[in-house]
Residue, then its C-alpha position, 0 to 999 in steps of 0.5 A: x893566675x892564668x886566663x883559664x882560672x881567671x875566667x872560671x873564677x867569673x864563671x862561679x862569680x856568676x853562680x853565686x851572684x845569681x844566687x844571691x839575686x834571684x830576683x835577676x835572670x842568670x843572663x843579666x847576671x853573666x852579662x853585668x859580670x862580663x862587662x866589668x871584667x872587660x873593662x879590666x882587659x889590658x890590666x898587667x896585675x890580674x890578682x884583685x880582678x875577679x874581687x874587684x869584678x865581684x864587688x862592683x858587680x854586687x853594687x850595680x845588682x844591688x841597684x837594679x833590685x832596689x829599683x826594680x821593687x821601687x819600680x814594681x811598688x810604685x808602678 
């Protein structure tokens, strides 16, 4: 895989995380997606990456939808 399928790959990763959690701006989407691929930079196997970003990604967004409506109910 080259950097340029690799960062195509974040970038529909973002579309369709945002899609999935329309409660949270694309922005905050892009930079959660972002910053987990960063924390793989170095890593010699890229193949999994973008699976790994995805599912780590889709953890954290879950979280801040959680609780921001547990926020929002409460508050």
């Amino acid at each position: 895989m080259t950097e340029s399928d690799e960062e195509q790959q974040m970038s529909d990763l973002v579309t369709r995380l945002s899609n999935r959690f329309p409660d949270l701006t694309a922005r905050v989407v892009g930079e959660v997606v972002r910053g987990i691929h960063r924390d793989f930079e170095g890593h010699r196997v890229r193949e999994f990456i973008p699976l790994l970003v995805e599912r780590i990604a889709e953890r954290q967004l879950s979280r801040r939808v959680c609780y921001s409506s547990a926020v929002w109910v409460d508050g």
